[in-house]
N, C-alpha and C positions, 0 to 999 in steps of 0.2 A: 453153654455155661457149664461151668465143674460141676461132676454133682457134689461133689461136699460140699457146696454151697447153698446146697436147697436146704426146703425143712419141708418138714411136712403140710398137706395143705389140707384142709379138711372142706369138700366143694357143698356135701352136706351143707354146711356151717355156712360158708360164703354164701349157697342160693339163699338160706334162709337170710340172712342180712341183706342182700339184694332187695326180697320180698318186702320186707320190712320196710328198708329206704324208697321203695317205689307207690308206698300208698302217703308219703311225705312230701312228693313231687307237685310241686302247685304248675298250672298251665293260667297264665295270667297277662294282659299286654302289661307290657313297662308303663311303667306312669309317666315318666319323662325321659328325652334322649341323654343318653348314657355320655359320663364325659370321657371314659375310658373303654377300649374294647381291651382285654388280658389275653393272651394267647399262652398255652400249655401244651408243654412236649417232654419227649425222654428220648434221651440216647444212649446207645452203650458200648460199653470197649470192655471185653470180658463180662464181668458180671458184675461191674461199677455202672452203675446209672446216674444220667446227668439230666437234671430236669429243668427244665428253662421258664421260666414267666417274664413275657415281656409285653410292660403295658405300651397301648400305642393311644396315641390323643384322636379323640373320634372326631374331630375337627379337623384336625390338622393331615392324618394317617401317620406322621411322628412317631420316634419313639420316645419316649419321654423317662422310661425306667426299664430295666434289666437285670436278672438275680436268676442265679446257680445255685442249687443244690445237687451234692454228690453225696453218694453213697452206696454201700453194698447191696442188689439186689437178688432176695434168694428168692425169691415166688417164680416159679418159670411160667412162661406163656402158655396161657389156656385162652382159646376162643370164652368170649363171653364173660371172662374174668378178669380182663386188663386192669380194671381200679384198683383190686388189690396186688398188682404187683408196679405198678407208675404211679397211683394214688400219692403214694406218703411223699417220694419226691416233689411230684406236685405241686401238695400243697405248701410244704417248707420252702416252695421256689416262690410261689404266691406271697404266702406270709410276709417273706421278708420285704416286700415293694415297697417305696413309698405313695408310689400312685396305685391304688390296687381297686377306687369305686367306680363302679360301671358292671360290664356286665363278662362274664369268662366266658373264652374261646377255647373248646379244649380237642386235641386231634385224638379224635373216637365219636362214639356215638351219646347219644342220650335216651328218650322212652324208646326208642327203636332198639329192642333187645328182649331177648327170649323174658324176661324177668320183672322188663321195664324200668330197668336202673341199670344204666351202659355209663362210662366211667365218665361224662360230663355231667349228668343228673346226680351219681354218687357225690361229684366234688360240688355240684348246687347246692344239694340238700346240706350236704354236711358243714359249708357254709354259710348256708342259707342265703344264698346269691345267685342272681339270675345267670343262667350257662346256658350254651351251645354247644352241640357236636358236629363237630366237621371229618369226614371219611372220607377216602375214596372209593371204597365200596358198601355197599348193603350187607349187612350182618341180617338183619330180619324183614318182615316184608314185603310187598309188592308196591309196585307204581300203577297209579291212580292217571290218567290226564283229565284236566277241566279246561278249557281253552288254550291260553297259552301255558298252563301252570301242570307242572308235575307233581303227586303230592305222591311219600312217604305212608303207605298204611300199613299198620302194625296195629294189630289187640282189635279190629274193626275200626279206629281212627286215625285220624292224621295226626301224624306223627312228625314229618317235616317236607322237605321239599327237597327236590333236586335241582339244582342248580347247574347248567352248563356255560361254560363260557371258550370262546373256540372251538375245539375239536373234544374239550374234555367233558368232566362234568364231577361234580361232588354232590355227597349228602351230608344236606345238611337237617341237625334232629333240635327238637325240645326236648331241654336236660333240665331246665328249672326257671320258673317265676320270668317265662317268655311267652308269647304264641306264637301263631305261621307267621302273622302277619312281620312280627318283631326277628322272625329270622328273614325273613325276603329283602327287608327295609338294610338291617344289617349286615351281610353278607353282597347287598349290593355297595354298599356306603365304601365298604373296607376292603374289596377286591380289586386288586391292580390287573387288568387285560392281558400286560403283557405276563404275566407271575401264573394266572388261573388259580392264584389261592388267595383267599382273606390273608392281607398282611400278617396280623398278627400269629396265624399258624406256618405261613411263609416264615416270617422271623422264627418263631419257635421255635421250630426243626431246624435251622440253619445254624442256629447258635448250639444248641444242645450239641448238633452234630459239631461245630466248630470245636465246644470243649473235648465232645469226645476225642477228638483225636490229634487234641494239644496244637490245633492251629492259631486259637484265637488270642490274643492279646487282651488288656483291661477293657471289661464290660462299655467303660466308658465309649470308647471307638463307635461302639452301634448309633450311642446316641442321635438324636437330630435324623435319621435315615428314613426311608420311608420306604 
């Protein structure tokens, strides 16, 4: 990225807001199955960022809605600080859905973070919507096994699971107003075999990456896909 692009970041300021966001973090099971699963991503070409939310039908794996935001992003990447520099696309990418209730998929993590607000619990809380974070690696952490389960500990608890499928594996965290059980249940429902990703961050990243680099045609084309 240019640096005339940046500004200044003050990380002071950012942990303390972290801190802050992280005692707002509710761990709760879903009260009913979701009709939507929302997946979130960014991509970028120079220092434009392209943020993708696209809802998928948690019945169907469908996608039923899709929205772009672009804009300039001047936060440069810091481990542990991704929300505030993909956050604000994010959520103007959310915002605009029509389908947007259920529950968010966001690629990063969630309480699994030095701070305990990793950029999917920042965009829970500040929605106040139940999120997931999906990685493919550990930011914080150790793995736990309990028979066939791998659990995600951070802070002394569990924090999420690992999930492998094939030869891979992802983490997956509690970022807001979910539990384990509601990621296991989830991330089974919404994962294609042959893909190794939950659809809806599969799509995410595909499309973000599509606009980034001006391959993709009107939003509409994704529709119906799964």
């Amino acid at each position: 990225m240019d640096r005339g692009t940046r500004v200044d970041f003050d990380l002071s300021k950012a942990s303390q807001a972290q801190l802050m966001l992280s005692r707002l973090v509710t761990i709760e099971k879903l009260s009913r199955e979701p009709r939507h699963v929302i997946g979130l991503d960014v991509s970028y070409r120079g220092d434009r960022g392209f943020g993708a939310a696209v809802s998928i039908n948690y019945e169907t794996g469908e996608i039923e809605d899709v929205r772009i935001a672009e804009g300039r992003v001047s936060i440069p990447y810091i481990p542990g600080y991704l929300a505030f520099r993909e956050a604000p696309l994010m959520l103007r990418a959310y915002l605009s859905l029509k389908k947007r209730d259920g529950v968010i998929m966001v690629n990063g993590h969630g309480i699994a973070h030095p701070r305990g607000c990793g950029i999917a619990s920042h965009i829970g809380v500040v929605l106040r919507m139940p999120s997931i974070g999906v990685a493919r690696s550990l930011l914080i952490g150790s793995i736990a096994s309990e028979g066939d389960r791998e659990y995600i500990i951070a802070s002394g608890k569990r924090a999420g699971i690992v999930y492998r499928i094939g030869g891979s594996r992802i983490y997956v965290t509690i970022g807001n107003m979910v539990d384990i059980e509601d990621l296991l249940e989830i991330v089974e429902r919404t994962t294609a075999p042959e893909i190794g990703l939950p659809l809806p961050i599969y799509w995410a990243d595909r499309i973000s990456r599509d606009m980034s680099r001006g391959k993709s045609g009107p939003l509409d084309l994704y529709m119906g896909r799964r």
